[in-house]
C-alpha positions in Angstrom: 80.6 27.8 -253.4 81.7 29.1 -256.8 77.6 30.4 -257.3 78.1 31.7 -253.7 80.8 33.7 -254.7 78.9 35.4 -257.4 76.0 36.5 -255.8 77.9 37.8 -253.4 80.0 40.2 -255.6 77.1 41.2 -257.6 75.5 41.9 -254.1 78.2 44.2 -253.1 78.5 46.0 -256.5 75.0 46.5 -256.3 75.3 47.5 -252.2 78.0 50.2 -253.8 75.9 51.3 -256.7 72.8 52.3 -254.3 75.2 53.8 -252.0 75.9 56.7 -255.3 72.5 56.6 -255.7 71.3 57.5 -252.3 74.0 60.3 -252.3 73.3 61.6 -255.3 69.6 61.5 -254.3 70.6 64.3 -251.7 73.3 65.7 -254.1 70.3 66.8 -256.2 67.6 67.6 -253.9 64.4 67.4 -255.2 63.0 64.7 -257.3 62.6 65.4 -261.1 59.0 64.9 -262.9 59.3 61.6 -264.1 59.2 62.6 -267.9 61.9 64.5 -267.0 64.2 61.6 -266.9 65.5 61.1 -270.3 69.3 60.8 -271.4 69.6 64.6 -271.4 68.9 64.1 -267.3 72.6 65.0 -265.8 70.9 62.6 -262.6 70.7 59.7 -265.6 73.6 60.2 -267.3 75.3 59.7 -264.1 73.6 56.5 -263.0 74.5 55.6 -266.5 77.8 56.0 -266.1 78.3 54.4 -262.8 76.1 51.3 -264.9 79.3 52.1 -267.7 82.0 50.9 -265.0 80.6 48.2 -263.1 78.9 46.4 -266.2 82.2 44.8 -267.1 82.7 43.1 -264.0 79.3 41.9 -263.9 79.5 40.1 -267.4 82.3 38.1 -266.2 80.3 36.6 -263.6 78.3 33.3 -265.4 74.9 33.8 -263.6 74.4 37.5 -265.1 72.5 38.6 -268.3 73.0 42.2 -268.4 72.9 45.7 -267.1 70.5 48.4 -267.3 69.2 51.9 -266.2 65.8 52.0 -264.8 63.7 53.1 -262.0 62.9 51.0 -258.3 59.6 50.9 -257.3 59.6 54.4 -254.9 60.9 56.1 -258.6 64.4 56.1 -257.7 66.6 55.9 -260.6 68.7 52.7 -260.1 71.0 49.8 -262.0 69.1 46.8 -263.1 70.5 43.9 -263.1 69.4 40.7 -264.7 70.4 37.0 -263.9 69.7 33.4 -264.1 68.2 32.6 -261.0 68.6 29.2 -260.4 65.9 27.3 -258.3 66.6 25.2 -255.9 65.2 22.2 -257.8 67.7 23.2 -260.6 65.4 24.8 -262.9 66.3 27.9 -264.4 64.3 31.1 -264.7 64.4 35.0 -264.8 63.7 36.9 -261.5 63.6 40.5 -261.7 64.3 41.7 -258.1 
């Protein structure tokens, strides 16, 4: 239940995150070349921010790695975040989703 719990808090911090994303998607208008997105980007800085206050509260969780800024596969600028996924078998390995 405990690893239940987890996934489902990181789940809805990540549900929240996308939720600023997809506004400030609209906030913003249109999309920005993509070597346009560098730290100078107010769009990035942000997304890095937002990734600034939730990171903390994902570390404490024991299934997650780390945090990080990148891009989904439409070129959407997004928080990464990396855990331990843990097979049903009981293996362990990284899944990037």
């Amino acid at each position: 239940m405990r690893t239940y719990r987890s996934m489902k808090a990181v789940l809805g911090i990540a549900g929240v995150t996308l939720a600023l994303l997809f506004l400030s998607v609209f906030a913003f208008g249109a999309e920005l070349p993509e070597q346009a997105l560098s730290h100078a980007n107010p769009r990035v800085q942000e997304v890095m921010a937002v990734q600034e206050a939730v990171t903390p509260d994902l570390m404490s969780m024991p299934d997650v790695l780390g945090t990080a800024v990148g891009q989904d596969d439409n070129g959407e600028l997004t928080i990464l975040v990396y855990v331990i996924w843990k097979e049903k078998s009981g293996g362990k390995c990284q899944k990037h989703t």
